[in-house]
N, C-alpha and C positions, 0 to 999 in steps of 0.2 A: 789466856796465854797462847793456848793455841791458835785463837783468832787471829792475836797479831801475828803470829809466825804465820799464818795462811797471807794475808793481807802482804807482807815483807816480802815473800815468797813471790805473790805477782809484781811488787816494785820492782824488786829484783830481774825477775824476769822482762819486764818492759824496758829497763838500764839496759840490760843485754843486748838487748832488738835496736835498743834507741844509739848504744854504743856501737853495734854495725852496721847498722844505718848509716851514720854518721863517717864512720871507714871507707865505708861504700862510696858515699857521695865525694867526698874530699879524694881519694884515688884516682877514681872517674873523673873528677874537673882538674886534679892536676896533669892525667896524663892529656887530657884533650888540650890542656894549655902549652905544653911541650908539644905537641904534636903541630899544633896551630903554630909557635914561638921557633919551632926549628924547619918547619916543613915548608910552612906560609912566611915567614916573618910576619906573623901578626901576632897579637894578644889580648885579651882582657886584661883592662886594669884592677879589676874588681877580685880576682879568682885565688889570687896568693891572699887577701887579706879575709876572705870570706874564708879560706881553707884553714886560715889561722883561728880565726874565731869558735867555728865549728871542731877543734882541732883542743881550743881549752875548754868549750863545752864536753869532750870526747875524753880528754884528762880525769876532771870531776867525775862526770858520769862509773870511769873507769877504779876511780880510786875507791868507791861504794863496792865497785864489785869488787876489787882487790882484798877488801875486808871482807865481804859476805865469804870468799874461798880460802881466805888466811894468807893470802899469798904475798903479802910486804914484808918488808923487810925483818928477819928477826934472828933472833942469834941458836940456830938449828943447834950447831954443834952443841951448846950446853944443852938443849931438849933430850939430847938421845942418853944422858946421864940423870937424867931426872926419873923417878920412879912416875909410875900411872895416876897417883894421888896430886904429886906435885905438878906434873904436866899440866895438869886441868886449871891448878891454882895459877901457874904459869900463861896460862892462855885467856883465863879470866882476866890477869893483870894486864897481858898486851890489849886487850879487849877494853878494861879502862884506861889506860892510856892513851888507846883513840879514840875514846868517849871525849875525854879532856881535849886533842887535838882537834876533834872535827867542831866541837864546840866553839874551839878559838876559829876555826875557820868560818862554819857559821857567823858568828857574831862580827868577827873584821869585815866578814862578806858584806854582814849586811850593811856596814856603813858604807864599804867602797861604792855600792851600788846605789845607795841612798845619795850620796855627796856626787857623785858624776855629774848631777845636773841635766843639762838638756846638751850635753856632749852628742852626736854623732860620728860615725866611721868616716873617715877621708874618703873612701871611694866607694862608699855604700852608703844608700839611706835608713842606713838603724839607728837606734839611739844605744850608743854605749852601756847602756844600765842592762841589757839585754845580753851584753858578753859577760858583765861583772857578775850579773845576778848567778854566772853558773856555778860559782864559790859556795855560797849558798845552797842552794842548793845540793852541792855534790858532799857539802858537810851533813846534810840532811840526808843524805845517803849513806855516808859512813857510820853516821849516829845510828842510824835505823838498822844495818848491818849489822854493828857491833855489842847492838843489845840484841838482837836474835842470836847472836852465836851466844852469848850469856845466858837465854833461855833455853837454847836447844840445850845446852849440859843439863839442865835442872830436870829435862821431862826422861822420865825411865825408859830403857828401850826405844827411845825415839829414833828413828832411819830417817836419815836429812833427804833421800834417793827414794823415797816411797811416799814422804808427808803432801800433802797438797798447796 
């Protein structure tokens, strides 16, 4: 158990890196594209659709780490009326409930990505399977999120700010 938590812990951590990365880049080429678009009148055509792309890999990626920190959507005000036994019970359940969700996302993922075919970007040479695939993916990230918060309750004394 603690393997996987170690193991989760660097995914986690490379989503991070790979999710500001990611902000990084898309920033930087939209401000050069305004800069270029209002300063020059000129443009890439390529820049808005490449930013998009990178933009729903940047989502996914984001939605793994929203579960690894708890931070989606959930209904706080009842938590604070709940005693410390039920809270736990409480957080297990949202915990499977995004098991259930990232699974469906997984799984549609993979057909959309499967079925695209030999689609390419209008103004980029990729093949579509490469934007869809990040569904997938980033279901593979909330899954894997959401059963480490499941384990970290089970281990005694466990400090999420110390473990490795």
């Amino acid at each position: 158990m603690k393997y996987f938590i170690a193991v989760s812990k660097k995914i986690y951590l490379v989503s991070e890196i790979l999710a500001l990365f990611l902000l990084s880049i898309i920033m930087s080429l939209l401000f050069i594209q305004v800069i270029l678009r209002y300063g020059f009148n000129f443009g890439f055509p390529w820049v808005e659709e490449l930013c998009r792309y990178m933009f729903i890999w940047m989502i996914f990626i984001g939605a793994g780490i929203g579960v690894k920190k708890g931070i989606h959507a959930s209904m706080e005000v009842f938590t604070k009326f709940l005693s410390s036994g039920r809270y736990g019970f409480y957080q297990d359940l949202l915990n499977i409930v995004t098991l259930i969700f990232s699974t469906v996302v997984l799984v549609i993922g993979i057909k959309f990505a499967n079925g695209i075919g030999g689609q390419t970007a209008s103004s980029i040479p990729i093949s579509m399977f490469w934007v869809y695939v990040s569904a997938p993916v980033g279901g593979i990230l909330m899954m894997l999120c959401a059963v480490e918060n499941i384990l970290v309750r089970r281990i005694p004394g466990y400090d999420d700010n110390t473990a490795a």
